[in-house]
N, C-alpha and C positions, 0 to 999 in steps of 0.2 A: 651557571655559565662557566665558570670557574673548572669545575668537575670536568665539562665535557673540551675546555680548552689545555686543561692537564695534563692528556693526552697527545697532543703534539707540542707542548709548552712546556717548562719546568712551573708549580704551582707560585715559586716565586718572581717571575717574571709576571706572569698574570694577575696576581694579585698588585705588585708594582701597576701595572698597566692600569687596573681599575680602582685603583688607589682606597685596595681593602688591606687592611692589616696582615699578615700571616696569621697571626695568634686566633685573629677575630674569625679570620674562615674554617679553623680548625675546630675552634669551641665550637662553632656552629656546627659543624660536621659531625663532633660528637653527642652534640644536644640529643637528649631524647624526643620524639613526636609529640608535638603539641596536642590539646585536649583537638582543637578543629580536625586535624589528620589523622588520631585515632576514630572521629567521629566518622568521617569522609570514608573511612578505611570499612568501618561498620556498614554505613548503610553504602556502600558501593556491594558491599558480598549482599545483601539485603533485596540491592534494584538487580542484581544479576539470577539471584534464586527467583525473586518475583518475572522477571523476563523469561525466565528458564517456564517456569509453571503455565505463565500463559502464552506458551507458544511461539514467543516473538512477536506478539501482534499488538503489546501497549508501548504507546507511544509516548514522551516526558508528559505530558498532560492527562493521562490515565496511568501512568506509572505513580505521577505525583497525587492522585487521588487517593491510589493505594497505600502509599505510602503513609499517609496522612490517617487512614484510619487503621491503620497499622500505631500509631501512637508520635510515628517521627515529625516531627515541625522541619517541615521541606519547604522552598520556595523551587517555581518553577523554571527558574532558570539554573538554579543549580544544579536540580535533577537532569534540564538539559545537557550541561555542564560534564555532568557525569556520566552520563551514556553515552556521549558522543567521545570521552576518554579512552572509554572503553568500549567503543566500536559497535554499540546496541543500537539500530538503527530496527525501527519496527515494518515489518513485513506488508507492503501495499496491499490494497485489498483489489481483486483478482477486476476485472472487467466484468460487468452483469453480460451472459448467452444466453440470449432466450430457449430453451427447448422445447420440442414438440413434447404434448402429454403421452401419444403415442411410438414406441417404435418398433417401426415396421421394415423388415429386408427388402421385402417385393413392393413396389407401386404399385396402386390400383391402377388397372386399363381405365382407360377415357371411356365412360360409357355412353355418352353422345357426339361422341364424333361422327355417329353416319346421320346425326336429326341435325335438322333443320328449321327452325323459327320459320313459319310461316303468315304466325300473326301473332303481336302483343300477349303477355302472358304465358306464354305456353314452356320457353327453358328459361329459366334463372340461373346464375353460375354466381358464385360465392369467393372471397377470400377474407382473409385477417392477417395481420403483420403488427410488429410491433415498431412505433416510432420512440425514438431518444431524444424528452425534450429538457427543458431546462426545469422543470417542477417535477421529472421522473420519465419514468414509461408511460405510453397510451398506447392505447389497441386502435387497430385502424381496422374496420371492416366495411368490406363492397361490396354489395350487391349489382347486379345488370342484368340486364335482361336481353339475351340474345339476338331478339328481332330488332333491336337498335342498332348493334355492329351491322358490320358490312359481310358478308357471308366469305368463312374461310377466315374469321378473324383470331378465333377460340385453338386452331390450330397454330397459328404466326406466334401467339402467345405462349404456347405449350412447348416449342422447339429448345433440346436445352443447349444451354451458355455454353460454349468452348473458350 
């Protein structure tokens, strides 16, 4: 606090203000790094190399795994701790899109657009989608059977979205 108040402060008024010695802020100043901050100093190059290797994508809880069978006795909030100092914030993982197995430039023509259902059985029309539920994906598939619509319905359906 001191350091960054020195700067617009002479260091002995500030030290007066927070009723630290002179002498005592300076020996601290000169002190060399304790074993904890050379410690910190090590595995911070350590969880940055290990970030670096896998991408961006382990988060304090898979970092602190790694780490750990790496040899280092880490607790997980330190490693939080330390990535968040240093700005490692791990990469979300993207939104699941379902794609088609096929792709194709041209759509196929409607090849019963000119028939007509004249009785039970005779066109079936088909689809499958995928729904987002709370246990994952499921597939939704429809069968119909055309003589049940109302005639001119299979077109109304086929119009596409603007």
């Amino acid at each position: 606090m001191i350091e960054g108040l020195s700067v617009q402060y002479p260091v002995k008024d500030c030290c007066l203000a927070l009723n630290v010695p002179r002498s005592g802020y300076y020996q601290w100043q000169k002190a060399p790094p304790s074993a904890r901050a050379l410690e910190e100093r090590e595995l911070s190059q350590e969880l940055e190399k290990l970030f670096k290797e896998n991408r961006g994508r382990y988060g304090s809880p898979r970092m602190t795994r790694a780490l750990r069978e790496k040899g280092y006795k880490v607790g997980k909030n330190r490693v939080a701790r330390l990535m968040r100092e240093r700005k490692l914030a791990a990469r979300k993982k993207r939104a699941f899109r379902p794609k088609t197995t096929r792709s194709i430039t041209v759509a196929v023509p409607n090849q019963i657009a000119d028939l007509e259902a004249l009785a039970p059985d005779q066109i079936w029309v088909s689809d499958i989608t995928y729904v987002a539920t709370a246990e994952g994906w499921v597939y939704l598939a429809i069968i119909l059977d055309l003589f049940s619509r109302p005639s001119g319905w299979l077109e109304t359906q086929r119009k596409p979205r603007c």
